[in-house]
Each structure stands twice: as structure tokens, then as C-alpha cells.
PDB file with SEQRES, HELIX, SHEET and CRYST1 records, atoms N, CA, C and O in Angstrom:
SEQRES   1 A   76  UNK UNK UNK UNK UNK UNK UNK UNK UNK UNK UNK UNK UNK          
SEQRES   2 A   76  UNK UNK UNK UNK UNK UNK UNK UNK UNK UNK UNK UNK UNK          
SEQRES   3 A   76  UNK UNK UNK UNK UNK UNK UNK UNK UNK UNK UNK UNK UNK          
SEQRES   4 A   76  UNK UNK UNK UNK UNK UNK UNK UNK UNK UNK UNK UNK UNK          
SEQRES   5 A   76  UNK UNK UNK UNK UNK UNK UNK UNK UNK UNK UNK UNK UNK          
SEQRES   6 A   76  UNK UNK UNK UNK UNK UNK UNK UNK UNK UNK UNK                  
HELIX    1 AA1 UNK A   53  UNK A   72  1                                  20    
SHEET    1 AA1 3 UNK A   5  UNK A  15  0                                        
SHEET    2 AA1 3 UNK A  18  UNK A  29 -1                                        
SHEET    3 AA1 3 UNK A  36  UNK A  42 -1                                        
CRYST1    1.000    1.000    1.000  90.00  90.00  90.00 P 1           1          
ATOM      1  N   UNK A   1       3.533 -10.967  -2.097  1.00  0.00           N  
ATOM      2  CA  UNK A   1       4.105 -12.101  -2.814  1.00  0.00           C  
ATOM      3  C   UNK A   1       3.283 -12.460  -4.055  1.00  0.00           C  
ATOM      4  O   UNK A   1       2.052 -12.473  -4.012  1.00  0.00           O  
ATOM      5  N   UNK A   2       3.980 -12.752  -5.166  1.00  0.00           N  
ATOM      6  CA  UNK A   2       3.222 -13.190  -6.638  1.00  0.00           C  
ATOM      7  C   UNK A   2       2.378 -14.075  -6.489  1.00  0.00           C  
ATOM      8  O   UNK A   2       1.441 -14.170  -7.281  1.00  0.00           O  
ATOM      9  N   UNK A   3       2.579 -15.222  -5.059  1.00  0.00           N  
ATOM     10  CA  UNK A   3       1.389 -15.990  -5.059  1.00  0.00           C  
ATOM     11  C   UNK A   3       0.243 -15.836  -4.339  1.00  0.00           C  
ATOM     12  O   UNK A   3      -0.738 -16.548  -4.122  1.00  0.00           O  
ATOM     13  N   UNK A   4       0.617 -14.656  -3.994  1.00  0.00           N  
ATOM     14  CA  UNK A   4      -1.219 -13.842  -2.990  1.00  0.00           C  
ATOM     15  C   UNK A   4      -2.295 -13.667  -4.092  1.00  0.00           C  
ATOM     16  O   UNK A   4      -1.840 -13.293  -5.173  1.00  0.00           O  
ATOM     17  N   UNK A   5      -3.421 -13.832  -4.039  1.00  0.00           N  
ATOM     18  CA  UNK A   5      -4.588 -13.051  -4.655  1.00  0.00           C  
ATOM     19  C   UNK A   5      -4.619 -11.735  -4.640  1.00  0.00           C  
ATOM     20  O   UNK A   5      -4.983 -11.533  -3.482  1.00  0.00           O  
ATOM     21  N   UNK A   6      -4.501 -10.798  -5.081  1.00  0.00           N  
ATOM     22  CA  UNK A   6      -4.836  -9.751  -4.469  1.00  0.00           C  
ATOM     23  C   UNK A   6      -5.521  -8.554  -5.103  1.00  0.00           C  
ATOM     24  O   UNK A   6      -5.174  -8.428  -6.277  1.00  0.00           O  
ATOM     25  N   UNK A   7      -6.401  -7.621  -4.685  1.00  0.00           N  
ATOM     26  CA  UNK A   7      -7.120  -6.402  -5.356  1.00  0.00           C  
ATOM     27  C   UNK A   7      -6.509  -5.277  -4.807  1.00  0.00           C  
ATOM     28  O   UNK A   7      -5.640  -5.428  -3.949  1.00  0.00           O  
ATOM     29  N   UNK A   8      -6.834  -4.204  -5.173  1.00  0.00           N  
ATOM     30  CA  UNK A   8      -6.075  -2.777  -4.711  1.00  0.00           C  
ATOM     31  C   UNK A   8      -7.096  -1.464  -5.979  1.00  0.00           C  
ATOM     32  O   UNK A   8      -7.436  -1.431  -7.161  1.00  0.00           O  
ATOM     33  N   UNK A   9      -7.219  -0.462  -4.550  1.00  0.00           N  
ATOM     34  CA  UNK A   9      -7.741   0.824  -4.972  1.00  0.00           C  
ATOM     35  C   UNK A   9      -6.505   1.702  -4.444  1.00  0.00           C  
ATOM     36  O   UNK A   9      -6.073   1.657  -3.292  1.00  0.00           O  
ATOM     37  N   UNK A  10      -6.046   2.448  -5.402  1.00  0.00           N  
ATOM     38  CA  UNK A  10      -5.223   3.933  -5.048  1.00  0.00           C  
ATOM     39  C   UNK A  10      -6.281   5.144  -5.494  1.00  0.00           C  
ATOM     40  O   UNK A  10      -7.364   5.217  -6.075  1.00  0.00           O  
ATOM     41  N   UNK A  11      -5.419   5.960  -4.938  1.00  0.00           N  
ATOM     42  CA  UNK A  11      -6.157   7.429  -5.014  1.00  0.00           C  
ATOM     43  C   UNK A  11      -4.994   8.004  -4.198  1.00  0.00           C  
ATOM     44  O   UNK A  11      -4.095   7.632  -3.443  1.00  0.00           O  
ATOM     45  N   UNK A  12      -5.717   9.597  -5.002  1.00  0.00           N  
ATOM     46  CA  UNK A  12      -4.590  10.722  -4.894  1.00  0.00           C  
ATOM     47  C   UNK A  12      -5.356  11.795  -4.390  1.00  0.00           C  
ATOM     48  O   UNK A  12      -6.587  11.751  -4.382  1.00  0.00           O  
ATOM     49  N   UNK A  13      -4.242  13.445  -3.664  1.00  0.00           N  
ATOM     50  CA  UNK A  13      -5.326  14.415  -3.391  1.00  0.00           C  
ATOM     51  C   UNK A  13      -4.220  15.200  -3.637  1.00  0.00           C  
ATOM     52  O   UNK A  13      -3.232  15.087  -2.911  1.00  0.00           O  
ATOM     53  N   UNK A  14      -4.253  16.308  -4.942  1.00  0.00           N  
ATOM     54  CA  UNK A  14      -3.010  16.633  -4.908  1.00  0.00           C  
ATOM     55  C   UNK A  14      -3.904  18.162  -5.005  1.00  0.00           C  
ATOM     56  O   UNK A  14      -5.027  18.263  -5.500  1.00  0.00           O  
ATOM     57  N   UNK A  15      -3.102  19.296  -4.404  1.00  0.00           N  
ATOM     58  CA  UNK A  15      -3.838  20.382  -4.733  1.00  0.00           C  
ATOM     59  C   UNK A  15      -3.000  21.799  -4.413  1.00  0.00           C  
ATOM     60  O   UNK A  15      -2.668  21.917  -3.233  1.00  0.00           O  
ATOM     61  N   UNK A  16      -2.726  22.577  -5.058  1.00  0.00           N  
ATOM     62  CA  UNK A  16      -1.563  23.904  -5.011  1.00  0.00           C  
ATOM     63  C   UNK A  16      -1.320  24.321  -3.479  1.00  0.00           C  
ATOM     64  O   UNK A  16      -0.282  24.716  -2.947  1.00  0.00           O  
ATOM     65  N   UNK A  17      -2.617  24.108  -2.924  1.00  0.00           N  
ATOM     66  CA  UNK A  17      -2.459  24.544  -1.341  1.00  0.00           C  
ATOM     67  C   UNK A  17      -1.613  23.378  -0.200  1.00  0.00           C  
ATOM     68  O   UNK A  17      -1.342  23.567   0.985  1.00  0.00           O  
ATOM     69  N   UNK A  18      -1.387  22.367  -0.910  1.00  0.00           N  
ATOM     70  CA  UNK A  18      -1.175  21.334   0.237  1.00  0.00           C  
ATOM     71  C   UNK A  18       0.057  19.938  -0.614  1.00  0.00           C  
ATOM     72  O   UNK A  18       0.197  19.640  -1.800  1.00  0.00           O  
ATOM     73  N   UNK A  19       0.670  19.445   0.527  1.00  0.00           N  
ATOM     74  CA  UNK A  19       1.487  18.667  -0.317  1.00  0.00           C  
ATOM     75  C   UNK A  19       0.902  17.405  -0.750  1.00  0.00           C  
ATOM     76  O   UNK A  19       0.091  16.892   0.021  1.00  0.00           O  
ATOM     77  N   UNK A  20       1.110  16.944  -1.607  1.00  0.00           N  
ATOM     78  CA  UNK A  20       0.168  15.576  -2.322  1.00  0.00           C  
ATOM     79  C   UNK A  20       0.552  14.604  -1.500  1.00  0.00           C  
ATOM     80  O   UNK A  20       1.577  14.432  -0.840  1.00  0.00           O  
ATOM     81  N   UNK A  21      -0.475  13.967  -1.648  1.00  0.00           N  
ATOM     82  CA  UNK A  21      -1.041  12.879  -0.037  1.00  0.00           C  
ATOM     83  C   UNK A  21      -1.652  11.659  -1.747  1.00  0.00           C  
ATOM     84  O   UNK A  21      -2.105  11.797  -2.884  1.00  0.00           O  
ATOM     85  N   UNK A  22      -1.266  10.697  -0.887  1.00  0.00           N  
ATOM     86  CA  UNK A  22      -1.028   9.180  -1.722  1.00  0.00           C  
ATOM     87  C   UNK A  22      -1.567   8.275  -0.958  1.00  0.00           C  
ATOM     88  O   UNK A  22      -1.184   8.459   0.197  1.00  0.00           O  
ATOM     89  N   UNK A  23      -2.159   7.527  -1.032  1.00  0.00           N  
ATOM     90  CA  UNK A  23      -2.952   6.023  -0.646  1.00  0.00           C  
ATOM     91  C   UNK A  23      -3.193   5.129  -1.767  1.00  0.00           C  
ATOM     92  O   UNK A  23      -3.269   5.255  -2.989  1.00  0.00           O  
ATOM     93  N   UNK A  24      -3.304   4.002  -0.768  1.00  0.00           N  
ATOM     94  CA  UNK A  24      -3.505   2.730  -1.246  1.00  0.00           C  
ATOM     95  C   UNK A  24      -4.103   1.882  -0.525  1.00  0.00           C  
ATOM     96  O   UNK A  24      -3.448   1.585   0.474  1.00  0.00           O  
ATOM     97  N   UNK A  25      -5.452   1.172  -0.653  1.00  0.00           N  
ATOM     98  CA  UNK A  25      -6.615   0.013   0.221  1.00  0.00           C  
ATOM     99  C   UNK A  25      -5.952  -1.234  -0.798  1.00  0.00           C  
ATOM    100  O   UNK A  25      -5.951  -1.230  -2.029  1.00  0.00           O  
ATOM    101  N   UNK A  26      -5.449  -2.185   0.027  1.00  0.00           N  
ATOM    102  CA  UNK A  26      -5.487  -3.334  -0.777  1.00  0.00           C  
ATOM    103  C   UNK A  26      -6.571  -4.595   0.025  1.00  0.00           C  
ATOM    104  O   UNK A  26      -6.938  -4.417   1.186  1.00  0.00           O  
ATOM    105  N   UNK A  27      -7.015  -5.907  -0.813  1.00  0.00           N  
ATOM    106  CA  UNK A  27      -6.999  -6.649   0.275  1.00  0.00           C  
ATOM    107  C   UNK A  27      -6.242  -7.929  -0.463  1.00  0.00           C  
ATOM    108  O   UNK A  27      -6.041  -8.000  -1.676  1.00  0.00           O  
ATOM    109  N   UNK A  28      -5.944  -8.713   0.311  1.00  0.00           N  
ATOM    110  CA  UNK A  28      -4.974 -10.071  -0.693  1.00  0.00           C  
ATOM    111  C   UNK A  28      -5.497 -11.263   0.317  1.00  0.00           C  
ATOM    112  O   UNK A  28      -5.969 -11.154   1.448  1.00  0.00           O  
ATOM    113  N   UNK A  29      -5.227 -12.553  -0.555  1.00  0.00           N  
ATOM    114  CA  UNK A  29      -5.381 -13.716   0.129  1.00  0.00           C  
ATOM    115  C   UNK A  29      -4.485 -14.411  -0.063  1.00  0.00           C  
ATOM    116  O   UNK A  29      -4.471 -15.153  -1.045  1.00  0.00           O  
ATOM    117  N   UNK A  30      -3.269 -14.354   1.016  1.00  0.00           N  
ATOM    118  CA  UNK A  30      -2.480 -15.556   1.134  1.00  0.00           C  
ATOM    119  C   UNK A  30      -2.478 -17.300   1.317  1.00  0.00           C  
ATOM    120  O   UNK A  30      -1.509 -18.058   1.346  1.00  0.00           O  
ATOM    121  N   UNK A  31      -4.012 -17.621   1.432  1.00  0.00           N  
ATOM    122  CA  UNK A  31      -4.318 -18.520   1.262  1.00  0.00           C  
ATOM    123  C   UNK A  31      -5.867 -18.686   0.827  1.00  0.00           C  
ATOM    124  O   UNK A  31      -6.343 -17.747   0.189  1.00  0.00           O  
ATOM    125  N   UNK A  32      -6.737 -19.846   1.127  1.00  0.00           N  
ATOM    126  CA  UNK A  32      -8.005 -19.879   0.408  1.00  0.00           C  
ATOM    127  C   UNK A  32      -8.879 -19.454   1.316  1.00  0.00           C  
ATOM    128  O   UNK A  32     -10.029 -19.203   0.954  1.00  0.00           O  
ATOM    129  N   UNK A  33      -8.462 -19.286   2.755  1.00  0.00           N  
ATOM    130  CA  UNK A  33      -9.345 -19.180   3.926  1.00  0.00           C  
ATOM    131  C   UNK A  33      -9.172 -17.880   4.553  1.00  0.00           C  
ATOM    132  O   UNK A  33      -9.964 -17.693   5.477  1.00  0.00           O  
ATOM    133  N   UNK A  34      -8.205 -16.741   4.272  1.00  0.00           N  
ATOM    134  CA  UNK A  34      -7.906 -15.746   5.044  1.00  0.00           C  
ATOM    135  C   UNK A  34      -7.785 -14.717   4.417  1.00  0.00           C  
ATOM    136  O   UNK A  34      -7.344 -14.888   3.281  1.00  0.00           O  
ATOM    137  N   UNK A  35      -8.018 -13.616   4.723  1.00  0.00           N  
ATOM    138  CA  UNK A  35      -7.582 -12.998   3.522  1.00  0.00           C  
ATOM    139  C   UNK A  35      -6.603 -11.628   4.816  1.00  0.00           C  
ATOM    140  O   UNK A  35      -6.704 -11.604   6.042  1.00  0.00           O  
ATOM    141  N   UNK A  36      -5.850 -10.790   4.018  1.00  0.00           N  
ATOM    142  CA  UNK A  36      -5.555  -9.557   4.650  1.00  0.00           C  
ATOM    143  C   UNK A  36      -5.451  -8.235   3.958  1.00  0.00           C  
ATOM    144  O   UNK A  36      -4.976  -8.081   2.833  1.00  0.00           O  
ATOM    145  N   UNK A  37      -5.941  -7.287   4.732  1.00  0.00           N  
ATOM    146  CA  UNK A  37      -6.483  -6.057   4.299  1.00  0.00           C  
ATOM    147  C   UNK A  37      -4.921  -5.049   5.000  1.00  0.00           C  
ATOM    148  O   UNK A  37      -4.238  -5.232   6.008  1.00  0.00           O  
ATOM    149  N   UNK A  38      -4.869  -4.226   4.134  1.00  0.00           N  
ATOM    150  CA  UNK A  38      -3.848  -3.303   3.780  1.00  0.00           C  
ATOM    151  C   UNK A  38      -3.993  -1.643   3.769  1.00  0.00           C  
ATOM    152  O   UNK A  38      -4.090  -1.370   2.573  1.00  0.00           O  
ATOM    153  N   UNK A  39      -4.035  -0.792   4.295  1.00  0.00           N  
ATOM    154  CA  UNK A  39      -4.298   0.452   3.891  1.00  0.00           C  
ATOM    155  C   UNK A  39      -2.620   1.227   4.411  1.00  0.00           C  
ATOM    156  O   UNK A  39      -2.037   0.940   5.456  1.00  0.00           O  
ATOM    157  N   UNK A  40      -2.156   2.163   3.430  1.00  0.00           N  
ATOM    158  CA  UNK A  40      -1.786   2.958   3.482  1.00  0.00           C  
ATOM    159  C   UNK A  40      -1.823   4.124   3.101  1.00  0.00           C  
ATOM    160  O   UNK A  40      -2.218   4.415   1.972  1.00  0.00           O  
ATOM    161  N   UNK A  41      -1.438   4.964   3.932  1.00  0.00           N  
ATOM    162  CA  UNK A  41      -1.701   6.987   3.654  1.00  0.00           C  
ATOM    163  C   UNK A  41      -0.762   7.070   3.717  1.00  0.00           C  
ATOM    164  O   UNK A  41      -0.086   6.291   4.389  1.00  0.00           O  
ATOM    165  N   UNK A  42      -0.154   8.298   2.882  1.00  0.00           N  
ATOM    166  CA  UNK A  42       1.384   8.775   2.612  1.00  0.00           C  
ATOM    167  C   UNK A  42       1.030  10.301   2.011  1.00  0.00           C  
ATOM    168  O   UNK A  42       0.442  10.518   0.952  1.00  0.00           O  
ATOM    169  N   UNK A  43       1.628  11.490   3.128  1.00  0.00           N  
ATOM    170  CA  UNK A  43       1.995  12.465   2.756  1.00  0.00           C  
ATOM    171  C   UNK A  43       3.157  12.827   2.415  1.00  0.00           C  
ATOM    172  O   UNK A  43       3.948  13.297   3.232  1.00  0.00           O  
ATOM    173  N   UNK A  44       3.476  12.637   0.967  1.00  0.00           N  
ATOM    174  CA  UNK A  44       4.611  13.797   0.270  1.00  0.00           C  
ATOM    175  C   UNK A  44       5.290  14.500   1.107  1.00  0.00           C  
ATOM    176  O   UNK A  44       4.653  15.013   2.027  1.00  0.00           O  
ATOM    177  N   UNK A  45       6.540  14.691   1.046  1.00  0.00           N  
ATOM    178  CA  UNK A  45       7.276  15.978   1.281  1.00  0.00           C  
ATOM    179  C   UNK A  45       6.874  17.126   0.983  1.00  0.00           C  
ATOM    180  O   UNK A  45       7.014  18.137   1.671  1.00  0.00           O  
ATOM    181  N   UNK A  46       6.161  17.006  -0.438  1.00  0.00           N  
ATOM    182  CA  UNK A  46       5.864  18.391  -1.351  1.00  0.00           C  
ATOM    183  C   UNK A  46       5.473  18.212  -2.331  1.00  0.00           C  
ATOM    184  O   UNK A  46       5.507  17.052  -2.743  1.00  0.00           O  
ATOM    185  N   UNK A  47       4.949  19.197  -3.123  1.00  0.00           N  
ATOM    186  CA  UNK A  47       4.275  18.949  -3.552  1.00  0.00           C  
ATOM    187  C   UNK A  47       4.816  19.222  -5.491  1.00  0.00           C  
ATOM    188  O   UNK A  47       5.517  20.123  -5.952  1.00  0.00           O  
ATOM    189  N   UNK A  48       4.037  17.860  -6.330  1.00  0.00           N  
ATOM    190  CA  UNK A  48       4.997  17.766  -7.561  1.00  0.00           C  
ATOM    191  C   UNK A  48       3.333  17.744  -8.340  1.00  0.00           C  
ATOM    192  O   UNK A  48       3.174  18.150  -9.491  1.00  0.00           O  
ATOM    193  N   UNK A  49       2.534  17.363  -7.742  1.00  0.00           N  
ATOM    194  CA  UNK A  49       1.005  17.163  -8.699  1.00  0.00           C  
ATOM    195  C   UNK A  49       0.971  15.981  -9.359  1.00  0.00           C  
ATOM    196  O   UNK A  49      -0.082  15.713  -9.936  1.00  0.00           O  
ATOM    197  N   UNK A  50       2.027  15.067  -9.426  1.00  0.00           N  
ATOM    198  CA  UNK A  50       2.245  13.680  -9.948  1.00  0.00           C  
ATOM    199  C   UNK A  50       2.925  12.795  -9.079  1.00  0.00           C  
ATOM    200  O   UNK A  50       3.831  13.132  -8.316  1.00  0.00           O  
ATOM    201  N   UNK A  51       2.303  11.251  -9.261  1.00  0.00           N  
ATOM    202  CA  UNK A  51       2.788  10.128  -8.340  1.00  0.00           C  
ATOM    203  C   UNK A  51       4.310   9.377  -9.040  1.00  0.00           C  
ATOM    204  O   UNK A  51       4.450   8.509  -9.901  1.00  0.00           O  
ATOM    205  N   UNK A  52       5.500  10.318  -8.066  1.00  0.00           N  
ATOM    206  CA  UNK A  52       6.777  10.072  -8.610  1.00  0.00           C  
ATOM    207  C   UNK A  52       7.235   8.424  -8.241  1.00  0.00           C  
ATOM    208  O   UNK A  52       6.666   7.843  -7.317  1.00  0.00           O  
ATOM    209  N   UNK A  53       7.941   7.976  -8.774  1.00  0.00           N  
ATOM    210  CA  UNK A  53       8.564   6.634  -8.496  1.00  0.00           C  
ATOM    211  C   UNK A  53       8.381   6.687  -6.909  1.00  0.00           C  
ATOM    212  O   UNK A  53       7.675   5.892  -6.288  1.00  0.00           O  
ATOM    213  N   UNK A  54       9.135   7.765  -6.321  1.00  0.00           N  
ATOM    214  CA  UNK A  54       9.508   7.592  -5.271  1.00  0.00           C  
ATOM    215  C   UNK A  54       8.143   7.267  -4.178  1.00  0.00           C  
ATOM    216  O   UNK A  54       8.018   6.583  -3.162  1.00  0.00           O  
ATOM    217  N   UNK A  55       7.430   7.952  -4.806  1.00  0.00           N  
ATOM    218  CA  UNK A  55       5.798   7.870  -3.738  1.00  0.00           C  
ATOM    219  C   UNK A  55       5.565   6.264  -3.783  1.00  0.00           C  
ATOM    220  O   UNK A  55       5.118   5.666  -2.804  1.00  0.00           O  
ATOM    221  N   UNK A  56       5.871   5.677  -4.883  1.00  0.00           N  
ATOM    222  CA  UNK A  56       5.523   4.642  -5.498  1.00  0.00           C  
ATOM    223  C   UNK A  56       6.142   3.847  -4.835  1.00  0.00           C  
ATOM    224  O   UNK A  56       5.474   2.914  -4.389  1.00  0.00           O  
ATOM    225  N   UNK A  57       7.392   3.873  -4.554  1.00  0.00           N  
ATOM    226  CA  UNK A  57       8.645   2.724  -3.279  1.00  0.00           C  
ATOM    227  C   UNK A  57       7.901   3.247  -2.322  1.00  0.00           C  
ATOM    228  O   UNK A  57       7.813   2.440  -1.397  1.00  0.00           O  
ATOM    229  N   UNK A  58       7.249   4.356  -2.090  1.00  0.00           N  
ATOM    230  CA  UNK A  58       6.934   4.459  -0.391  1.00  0.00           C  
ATOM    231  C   UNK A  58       5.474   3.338  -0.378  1.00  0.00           C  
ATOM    232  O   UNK A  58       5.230   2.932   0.758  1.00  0.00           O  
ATOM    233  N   UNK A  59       4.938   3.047  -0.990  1.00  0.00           N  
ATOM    234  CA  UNK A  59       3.658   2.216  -0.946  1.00  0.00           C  
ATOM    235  C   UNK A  59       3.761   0.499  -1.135  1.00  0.00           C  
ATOM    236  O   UNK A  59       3.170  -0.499  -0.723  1.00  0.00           O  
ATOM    237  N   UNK A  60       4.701   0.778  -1.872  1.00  0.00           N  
ATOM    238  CA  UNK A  60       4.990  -1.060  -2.421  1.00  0.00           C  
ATOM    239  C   UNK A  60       5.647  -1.075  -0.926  1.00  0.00           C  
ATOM    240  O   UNK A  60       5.035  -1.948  -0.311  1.00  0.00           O  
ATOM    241  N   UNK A  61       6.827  -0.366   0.092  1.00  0.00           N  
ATOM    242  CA  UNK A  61       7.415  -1.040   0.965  1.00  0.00           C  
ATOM    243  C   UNK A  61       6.472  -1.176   2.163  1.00  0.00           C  
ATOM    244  O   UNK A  61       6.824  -1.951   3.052  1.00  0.00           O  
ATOM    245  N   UNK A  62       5.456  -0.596   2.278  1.00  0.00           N  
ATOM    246  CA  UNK A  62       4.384  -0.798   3.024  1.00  0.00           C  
ATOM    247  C   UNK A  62       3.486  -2.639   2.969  1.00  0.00           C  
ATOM    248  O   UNK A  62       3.056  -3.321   3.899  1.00  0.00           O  
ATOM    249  N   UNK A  63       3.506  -2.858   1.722  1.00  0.00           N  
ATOM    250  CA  UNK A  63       3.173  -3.875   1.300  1.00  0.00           C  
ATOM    251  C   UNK A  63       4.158  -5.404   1.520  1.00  0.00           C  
ATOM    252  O   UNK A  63       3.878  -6.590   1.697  1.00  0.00           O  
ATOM    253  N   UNK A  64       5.256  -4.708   1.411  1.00  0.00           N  
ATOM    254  CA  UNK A  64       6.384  -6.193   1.760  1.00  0.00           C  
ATOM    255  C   UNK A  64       6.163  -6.159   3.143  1.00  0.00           C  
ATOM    256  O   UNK A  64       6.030  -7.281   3.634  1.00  0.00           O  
ATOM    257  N   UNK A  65       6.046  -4.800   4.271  1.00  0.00           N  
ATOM    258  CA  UNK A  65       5.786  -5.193   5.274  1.00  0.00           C  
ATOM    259  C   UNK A  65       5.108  -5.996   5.781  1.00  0.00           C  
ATOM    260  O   UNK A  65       5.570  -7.056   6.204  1.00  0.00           O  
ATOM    261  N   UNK A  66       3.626  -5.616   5.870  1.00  0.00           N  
ATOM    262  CA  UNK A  66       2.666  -6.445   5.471  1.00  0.00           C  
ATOM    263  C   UNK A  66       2.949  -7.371   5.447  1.00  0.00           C  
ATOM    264  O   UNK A  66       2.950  -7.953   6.531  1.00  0.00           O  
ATOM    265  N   UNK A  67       3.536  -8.423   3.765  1.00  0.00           N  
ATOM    266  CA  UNK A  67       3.392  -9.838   3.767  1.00  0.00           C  
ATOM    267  C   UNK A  67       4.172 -10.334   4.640  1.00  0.00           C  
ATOM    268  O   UNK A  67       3.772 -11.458   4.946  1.00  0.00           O  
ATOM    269  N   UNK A  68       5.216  -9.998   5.261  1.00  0.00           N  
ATOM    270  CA  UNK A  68       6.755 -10.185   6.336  1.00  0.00           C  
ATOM    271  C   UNK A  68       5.340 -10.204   7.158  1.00  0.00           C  
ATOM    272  O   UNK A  68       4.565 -11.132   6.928  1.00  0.00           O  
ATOM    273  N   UNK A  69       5.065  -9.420   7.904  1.00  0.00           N  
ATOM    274  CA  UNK A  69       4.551  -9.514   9.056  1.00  0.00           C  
ATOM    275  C   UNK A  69       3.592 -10.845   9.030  1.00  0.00           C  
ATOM    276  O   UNK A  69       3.833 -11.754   9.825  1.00  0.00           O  
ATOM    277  N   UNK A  70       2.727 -10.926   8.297  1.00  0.00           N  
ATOM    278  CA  UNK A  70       1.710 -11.929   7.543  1.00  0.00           C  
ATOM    279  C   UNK A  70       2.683 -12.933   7.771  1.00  0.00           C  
ATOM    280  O   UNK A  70       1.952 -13.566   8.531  1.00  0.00           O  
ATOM    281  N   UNK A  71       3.720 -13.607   7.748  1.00  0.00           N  
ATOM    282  CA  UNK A  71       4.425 -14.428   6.864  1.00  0.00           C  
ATOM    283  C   UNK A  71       5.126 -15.267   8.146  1.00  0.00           C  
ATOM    284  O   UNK A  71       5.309 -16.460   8.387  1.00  0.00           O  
ATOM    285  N   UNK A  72       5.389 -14.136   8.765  1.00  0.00           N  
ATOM    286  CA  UNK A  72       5.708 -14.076  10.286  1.00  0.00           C  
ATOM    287  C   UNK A  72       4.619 -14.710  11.383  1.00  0.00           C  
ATOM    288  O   UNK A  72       5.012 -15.458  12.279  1.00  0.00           O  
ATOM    289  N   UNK A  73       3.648 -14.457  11.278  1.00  0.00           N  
ATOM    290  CA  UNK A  73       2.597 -14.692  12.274  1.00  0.00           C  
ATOM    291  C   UNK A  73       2.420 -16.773  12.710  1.00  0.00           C  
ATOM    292  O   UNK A  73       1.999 -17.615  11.917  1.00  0.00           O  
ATOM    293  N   UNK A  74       2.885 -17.028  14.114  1.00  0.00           N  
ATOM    294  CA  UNK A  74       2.169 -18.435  14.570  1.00  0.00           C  
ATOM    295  C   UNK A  74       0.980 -18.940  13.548  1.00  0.00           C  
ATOM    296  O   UNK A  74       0.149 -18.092  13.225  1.00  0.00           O  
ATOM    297  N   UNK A  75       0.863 -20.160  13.067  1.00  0.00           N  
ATOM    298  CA  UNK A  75       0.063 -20.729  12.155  1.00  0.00           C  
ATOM    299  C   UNK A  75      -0.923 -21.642  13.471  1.00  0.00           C  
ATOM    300  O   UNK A  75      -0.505 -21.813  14.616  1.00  0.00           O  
ATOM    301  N   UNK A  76      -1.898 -21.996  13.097  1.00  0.00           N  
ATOM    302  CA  UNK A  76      -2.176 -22.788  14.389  1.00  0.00           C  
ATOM    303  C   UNK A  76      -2.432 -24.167  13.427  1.00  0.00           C  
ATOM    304  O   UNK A  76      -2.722 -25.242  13.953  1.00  0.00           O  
TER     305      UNK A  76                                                      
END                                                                             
């Protein structure tokens, strides 16, 4: 969500022998006291040597999960 804090490292491993593999470490703070940490790994179908849109929807929908789940959770 636009009103999280949030940081993020990606990285890639793309290489003729193997299909390109995609990640993303985020951590965000939905509020001032909590924060939540994020990692996703994503192996490609195959291999293109570049991070296509599509790799790109596979990582952001990882992330709406995330805040849903986050968003979701008993407050005490």
C-alpha cells in the first residue's frame, strides 16, 4: 500500500545454462511500531536474460499478498 514505508533489494541470476531465477527482500512499515519483511524467489519458465513485465507481475503479486495478509491479521 502507498502508505507503507518501505525498502526493497532485487537481484537476478540469469545464465545460458539455467532458467533466470528473480527475487526480491523487501521490508515495509505499515505502521510506526511494526514493521514486515517480505522475500520472494521466482524461477522463470525460461530463460530470456532480461526481467520481462511478466517476472515483474509475478513479484508485485507476491507483495499485495503480503499487505492482504498483513491487513488481515487480529489487531490487539
Amino acid at each position: 500500500p502507498t502508505a507503507w514505508r518501505a525498502g526493497d533489494k532485487t537481484g537476478t541470476a540469469m545464465a545460458p545454462s539455467m532458467a533466470d531465477k528473480l527475487n526480491d527482500v523487501a521490508i515495509a512499515w505499515p505502521d510506526a511500531q511494526q514493521a514486515v519483511v517480505i522475500a520472494a524467489y521466482y524461477d522463470a519458465p525460461g530463460r530470456t536474460g532480461r526481467m520481462r513485465d511478466e517476472d515483474q507481475a509475478v513479484l508485485a503479486e507476491v507483495g499485495r499478498i503480503a499487505a492482504a495478509w498483513w491487513q488481515g491479521l487480529p489487531r490487539r
